[in-house]
Each structure stands twice: as structure tokens, then as C-alpha cells.
N, C-alpha and C positions, 0 to 999 in steps of 0.2 A: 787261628781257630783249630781245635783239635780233632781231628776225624772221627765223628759220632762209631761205634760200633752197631754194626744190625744185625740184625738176631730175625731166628723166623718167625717172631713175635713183634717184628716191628708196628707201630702204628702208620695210619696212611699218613697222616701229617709228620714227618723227619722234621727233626729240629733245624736241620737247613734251611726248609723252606721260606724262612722266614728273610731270607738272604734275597729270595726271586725279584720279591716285590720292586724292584727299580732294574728291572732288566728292562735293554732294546730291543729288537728286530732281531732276527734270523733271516739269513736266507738260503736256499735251500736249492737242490736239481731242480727246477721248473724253469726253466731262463723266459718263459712269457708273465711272470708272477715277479720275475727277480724285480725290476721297476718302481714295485711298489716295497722294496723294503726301504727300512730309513732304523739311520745307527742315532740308537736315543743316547742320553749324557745318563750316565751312573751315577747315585749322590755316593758321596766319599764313605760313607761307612759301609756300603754296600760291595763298590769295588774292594776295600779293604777284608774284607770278609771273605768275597770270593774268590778273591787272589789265594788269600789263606787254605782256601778249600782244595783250590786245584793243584798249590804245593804241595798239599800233603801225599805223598806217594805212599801209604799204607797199603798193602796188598788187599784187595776185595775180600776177603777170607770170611765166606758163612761162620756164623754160631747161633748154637742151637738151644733150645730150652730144656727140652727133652729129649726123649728116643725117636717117639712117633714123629716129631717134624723133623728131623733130620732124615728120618726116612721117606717120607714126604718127598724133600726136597730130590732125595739121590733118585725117586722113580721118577721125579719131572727131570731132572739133566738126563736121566738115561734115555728117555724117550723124545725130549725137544732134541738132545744130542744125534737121533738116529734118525733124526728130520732135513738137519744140518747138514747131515755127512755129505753129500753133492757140493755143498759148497765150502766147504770146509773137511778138505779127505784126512787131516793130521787130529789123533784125538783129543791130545793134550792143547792145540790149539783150539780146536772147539771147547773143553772146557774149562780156560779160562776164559776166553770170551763170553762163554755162558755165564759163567760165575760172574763176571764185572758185569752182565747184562742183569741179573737178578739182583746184587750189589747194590748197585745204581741205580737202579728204578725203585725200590723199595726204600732206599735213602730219601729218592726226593716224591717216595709217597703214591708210585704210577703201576698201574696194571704191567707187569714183565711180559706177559703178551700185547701188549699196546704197542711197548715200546720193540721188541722185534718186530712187529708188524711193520713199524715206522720204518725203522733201520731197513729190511725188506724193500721198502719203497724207494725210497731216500736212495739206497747205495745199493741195493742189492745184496749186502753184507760183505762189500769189500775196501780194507780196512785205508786202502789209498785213493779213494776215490775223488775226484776232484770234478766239479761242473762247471759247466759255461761259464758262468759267473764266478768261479774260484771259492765256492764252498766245500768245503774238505772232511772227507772220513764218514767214518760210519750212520754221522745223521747230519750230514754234509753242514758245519758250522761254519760261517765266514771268518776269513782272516783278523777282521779289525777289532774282534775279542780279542786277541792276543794284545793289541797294542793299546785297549781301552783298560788290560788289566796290567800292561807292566811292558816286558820286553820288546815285545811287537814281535818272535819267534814265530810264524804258521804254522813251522814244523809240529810244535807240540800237538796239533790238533789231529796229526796222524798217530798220537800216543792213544790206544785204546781207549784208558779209562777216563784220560783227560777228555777224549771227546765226548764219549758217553756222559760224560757228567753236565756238560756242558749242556749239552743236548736236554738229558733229563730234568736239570733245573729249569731251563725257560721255556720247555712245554709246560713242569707243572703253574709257573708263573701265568702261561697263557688260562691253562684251567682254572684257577683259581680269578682271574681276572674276569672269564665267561661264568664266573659263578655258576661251577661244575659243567657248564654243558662242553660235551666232549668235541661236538663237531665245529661248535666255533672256532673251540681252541686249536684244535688241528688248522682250521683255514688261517686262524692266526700265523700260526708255525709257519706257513706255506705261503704266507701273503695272500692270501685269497677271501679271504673273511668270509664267508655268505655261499660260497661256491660250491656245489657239491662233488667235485670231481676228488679231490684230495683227501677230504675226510673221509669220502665212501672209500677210495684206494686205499686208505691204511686200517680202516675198520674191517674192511675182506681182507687182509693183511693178517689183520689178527686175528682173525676167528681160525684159520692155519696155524697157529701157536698154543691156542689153547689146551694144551695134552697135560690136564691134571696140575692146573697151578697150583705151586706149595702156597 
């Protein structure tokens, strides 16, 4: 599959998304939650799709429609970017990370303050992170994607945008699945379904990110 372009005129539905639909489990920092995840079977068209998806190494690279959104976009990096700087002191790494975080989330269709909120939670935004349970990176993905989609490599999952993506699809899978409601989906994410500690933590999470989304 060919790496859709996004524009900051994307719609919330990415044509990816249609790939989520037979996604498994996640699981994530919580090790009293980890228990209840369980690694579901991919059907064959679906693995094959997203294997496709995370090969493709295209650089995240905004495009724009016009003037006004690409300006848009440079005062939300300049200002989510001046939010970051503690935890990320180098700029060029904050804005590429930013940029595959806006990338990513608007590919699979997700509020870009959502999902740093998440990552916030999850990792604290550091890019090796690894939990009790051996969930890795930025929105701490389990090892046995890797080996549900092909090589069985973990390492890939400390690649930025491979993990972001990762991440990004099968929260929007879970959303889509809670038919829109956000807090289930998140307790999906999280194994918790029903619980509110999770989805409240990453919805305060995000209301900290909100600085003039493009």
C-alpha cells in the first residue's frame, strides 16, 4: 500500500483506517491492567495491508492547501514545540517528533492533542521506553506486533514513526469500535474498559496540548 499524503485539509476518516478493523489488544505501562490483554489473530488482508503501511518509510512531511493552514500549522509547532522544550532540549528533535505526531494522528483521523496527551501518559515522551510488561516507546506497543506482522524485530517499535503509527491505528480502531465514545476507547487501549482512571489521565493529558490545533 502506498503512503496516503496529508494535507491540512485531511479528513477525520484517513483511508487507512479501514485497515484497523481487525486489530488486537494493546498493551501498555499499567502492569495491574497488562492481565487482561489477549493478542487477537489478524485476518490475511488486514496483516497484509499493515505490514505495507509500516514499510513504507516516507518522511512525515506536512502539505498544505494554502497560506493560511500552513501558517496555522508553524504557530501550533512553535508553541506545542515551546511546551516540549523540558523534555526534549534539542529543536530539530522536537520538530520532527512533532511533525510525525501531527502526521500520524491525522492520517488515522485522531485529535493531535489526544494523542500527545496519550504518549504524555504512556511514556512520558521517551522515545525507549520500555514497561514491566515489555511494551515499548512512545505509546508503549507490545513486542508480538512485530511478529504478528512479519519479522518478529521489537526493535522497530523504538523507530518513532513506526511506533506512532502503530499506536495511532488501534486507538482509532478502538474509537471507532466504542462508536465514537472516547473514554471507552481509551480504557480499551489501556485494558480497562469501564474504568475511569485511564481515560480521565490521558483526557487531563490533553487539555495541556491543546495550544491552537491546526
Amino acid at each position: 500500500m502506498t503512503l496516503p499524503v496529508v494535507t491540512a485539509g485531511v479528513s477525520r476518516r484517513a483511508s487507512l483506517l479501514s485497515l484497523a478493523s481487525g486489530l488486537g489488544w494493546l498493551s501498555i505501562h499499567e502492569p495491574a491492567e497488562a492481565g487482561r490483554q489477549m493478542e487477537e489473530p489478524l485476518v490475511d488482508s488486514v496483516r497484509s495491508a499493515l505490514s505495507s503501511a509500516i514499510a513504507n518509510h516516507a518522511p512525515p512531511i506536512p502539505e498544505f492547501p494554502d497560506t493560511e493552514s500552513r501558517l496555522k500549522y508553524l504557530r501550533w509547532l512553535g508553541g506545542v514545540s515551546e511546551r516540549l522544550k523540558k523534555k526534549k532540549p534539542d529543536w530539530q528533535v522536537r520538530k520532527e517528533f512533532l511533525q510525525t505526531i501531527w502526521y500520524e494522528s491525522r492520517r488515522a483521523g485522531l485529535d493531535t492533542s489526544l494523542v500527545l496527551g496519550l504518549v504524555q501518559v504512556e511514556s512520558n515522551f521517551r522515545k525507549f521506553a520500555v514497561s514491566s510488561v515489555g511494551a515499548r516507546g512512545y505509546m508503549q506497543v507490545m513486542p508480538f506486533w512485530t511478529r504478528v506482522l512479519g519479522d518478529g524485530d521489537a526493535g522497530k517499535l523504538f523507530h518513532m514513526q513506526t511506533n506512532l503509527r502503530f499506536g495511532c491505528v488501534i486507538l482509532r480502531h478502538y474509537l471507532d469500535r466504542e462508536k465514537g465514545d472516547l473514554f471507552l476507547a481509551l480504557g480499551r487501549y489501556n485494558g480497562s474498559r469501564g474504568k475511569a482512571p485511564y481515560p480521565n489521565a490521558v483526557l487531563g493529558a490533553k487539555r495541556l496540548w491543546e495550544f491552537g490545533s491546526p
